[in-house]
C-alpha positions as protocol buffer text, in pm:
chain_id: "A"
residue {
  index: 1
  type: UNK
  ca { x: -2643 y: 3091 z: 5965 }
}
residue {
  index: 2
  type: UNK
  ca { x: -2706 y: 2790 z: 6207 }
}
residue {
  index: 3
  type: UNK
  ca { x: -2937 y: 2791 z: 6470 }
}
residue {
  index: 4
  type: UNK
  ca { x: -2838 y: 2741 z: 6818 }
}
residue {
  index: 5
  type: UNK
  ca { x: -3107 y: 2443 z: 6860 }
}
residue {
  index: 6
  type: UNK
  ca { x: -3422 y: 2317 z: 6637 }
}
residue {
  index: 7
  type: UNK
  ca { x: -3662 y: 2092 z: 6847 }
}
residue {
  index: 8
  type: UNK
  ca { x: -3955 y: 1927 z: 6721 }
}
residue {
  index: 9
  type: UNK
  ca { x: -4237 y: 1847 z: 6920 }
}
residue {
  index: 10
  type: UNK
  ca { x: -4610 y: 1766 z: 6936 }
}
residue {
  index: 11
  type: UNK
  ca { x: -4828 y: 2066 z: 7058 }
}
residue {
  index: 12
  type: UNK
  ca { x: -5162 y: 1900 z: 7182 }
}
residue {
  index: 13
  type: UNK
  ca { x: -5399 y: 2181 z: 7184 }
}
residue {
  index: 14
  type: UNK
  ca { x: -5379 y: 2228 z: 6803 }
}
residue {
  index: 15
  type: UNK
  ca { x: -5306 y: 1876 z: 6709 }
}
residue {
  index: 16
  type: UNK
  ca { x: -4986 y: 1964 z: 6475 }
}
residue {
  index: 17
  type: UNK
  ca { x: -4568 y: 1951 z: 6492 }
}
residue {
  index: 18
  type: UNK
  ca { x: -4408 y: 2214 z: 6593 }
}
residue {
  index: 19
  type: UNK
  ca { x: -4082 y: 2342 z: 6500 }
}
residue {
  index: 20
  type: UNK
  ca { x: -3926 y: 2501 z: 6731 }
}
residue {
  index: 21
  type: UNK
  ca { x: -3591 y: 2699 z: 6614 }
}
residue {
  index: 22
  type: UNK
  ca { x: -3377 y: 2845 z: 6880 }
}
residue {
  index: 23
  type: UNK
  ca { x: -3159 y: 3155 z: 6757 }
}
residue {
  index: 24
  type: UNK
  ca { x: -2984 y: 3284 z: 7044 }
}
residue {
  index: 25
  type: UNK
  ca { x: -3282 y: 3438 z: 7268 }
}
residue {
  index: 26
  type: UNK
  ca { x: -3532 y: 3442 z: 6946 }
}
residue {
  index: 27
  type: UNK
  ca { x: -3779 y: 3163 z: 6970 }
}
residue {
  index: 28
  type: UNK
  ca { x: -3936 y: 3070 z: 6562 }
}
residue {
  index: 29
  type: UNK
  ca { x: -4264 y: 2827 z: 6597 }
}
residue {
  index: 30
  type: UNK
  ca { x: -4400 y: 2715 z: 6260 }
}
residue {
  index: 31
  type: UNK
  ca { x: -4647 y: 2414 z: 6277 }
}
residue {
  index: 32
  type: UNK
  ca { x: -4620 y: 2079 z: 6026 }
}
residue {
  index: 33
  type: UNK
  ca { x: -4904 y: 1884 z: 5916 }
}
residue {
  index: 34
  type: UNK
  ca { x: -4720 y: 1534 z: 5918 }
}
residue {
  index: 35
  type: UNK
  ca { x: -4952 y: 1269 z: 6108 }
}
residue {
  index: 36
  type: UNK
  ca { x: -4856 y: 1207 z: 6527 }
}
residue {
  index: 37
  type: UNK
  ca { x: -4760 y: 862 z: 6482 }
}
residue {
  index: 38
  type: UNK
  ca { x: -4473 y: 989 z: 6206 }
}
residue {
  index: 39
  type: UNK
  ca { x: -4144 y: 832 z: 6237 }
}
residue {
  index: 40
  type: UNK
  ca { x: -3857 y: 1000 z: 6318 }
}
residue {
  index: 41
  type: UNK
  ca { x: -3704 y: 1046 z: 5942 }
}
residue {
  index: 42
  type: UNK
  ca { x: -4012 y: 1154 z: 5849 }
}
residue {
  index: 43
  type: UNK
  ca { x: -3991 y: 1426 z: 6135 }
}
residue {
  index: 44
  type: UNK
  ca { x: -3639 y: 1545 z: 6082 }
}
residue {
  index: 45
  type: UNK
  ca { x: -3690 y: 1602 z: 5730 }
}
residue {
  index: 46
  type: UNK
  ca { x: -3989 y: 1814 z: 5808 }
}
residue {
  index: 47
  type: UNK
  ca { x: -3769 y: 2003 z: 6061 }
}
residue {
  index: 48
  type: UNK
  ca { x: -3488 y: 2044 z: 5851 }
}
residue {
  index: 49
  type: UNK
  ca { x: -3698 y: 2198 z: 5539 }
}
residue {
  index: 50
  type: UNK
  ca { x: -3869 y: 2422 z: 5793 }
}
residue {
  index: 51
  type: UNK
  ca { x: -3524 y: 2559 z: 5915 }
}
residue {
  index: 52
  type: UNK
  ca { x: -3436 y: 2635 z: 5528 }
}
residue {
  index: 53
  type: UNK
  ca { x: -3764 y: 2797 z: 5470 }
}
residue {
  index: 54
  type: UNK
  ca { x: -3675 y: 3035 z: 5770 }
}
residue {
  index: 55
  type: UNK
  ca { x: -3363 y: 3103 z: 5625 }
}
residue {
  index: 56
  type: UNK
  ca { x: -3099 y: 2918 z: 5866 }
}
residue {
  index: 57
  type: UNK
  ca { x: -2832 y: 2583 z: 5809 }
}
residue {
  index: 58
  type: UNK
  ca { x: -2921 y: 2269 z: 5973 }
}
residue {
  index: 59
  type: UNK
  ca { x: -2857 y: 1912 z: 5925 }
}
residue {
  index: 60
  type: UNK
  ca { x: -3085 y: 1639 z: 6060 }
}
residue {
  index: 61
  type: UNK
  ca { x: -2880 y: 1508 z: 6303 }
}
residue {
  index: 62
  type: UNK
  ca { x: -2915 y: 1840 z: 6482 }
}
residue {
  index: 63
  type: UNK
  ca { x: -3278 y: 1814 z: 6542 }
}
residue {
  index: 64
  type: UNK
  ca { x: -3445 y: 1694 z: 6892 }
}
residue {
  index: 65
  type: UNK
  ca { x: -3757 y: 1498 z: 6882 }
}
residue {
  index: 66
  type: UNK
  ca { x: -3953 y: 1499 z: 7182 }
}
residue {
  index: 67
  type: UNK
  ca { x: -4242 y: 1266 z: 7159 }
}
């Protein structure tokens, strides 16, 4: 099953990545140690292994990165 959006972005207060994954009007955060200054391969990949861990389909070009 695909997601409806995965978005990846930087969550200040606990100085980590989060990926968000969008599933209709369920809402999955799960937090990635990569570094802030990671590029945006880096991040995507991160994203998309999280989204396989959880059990959904994506493909890189799928994920937002908001900075």
């Amino acid at each position: 099953m695909r997601p409806d959006a995965v978005e990846v972005v930087w969550d200040t207060p606990k100085s980590k990545w989060a990926v968000r994954i969008v599933n209709g009007e369920e809402v999955l955060r799960r937090y990635a140690d990569a570094p802030k200054n990671a590029d945006e391969q880096s991040l995507r990949n991160v994203a998309v292994q999280t989204v396989k861990d959880e059990g959904y389909e994506a493909d890189a070009a799928q994920v937002s990165i908001r900075r």
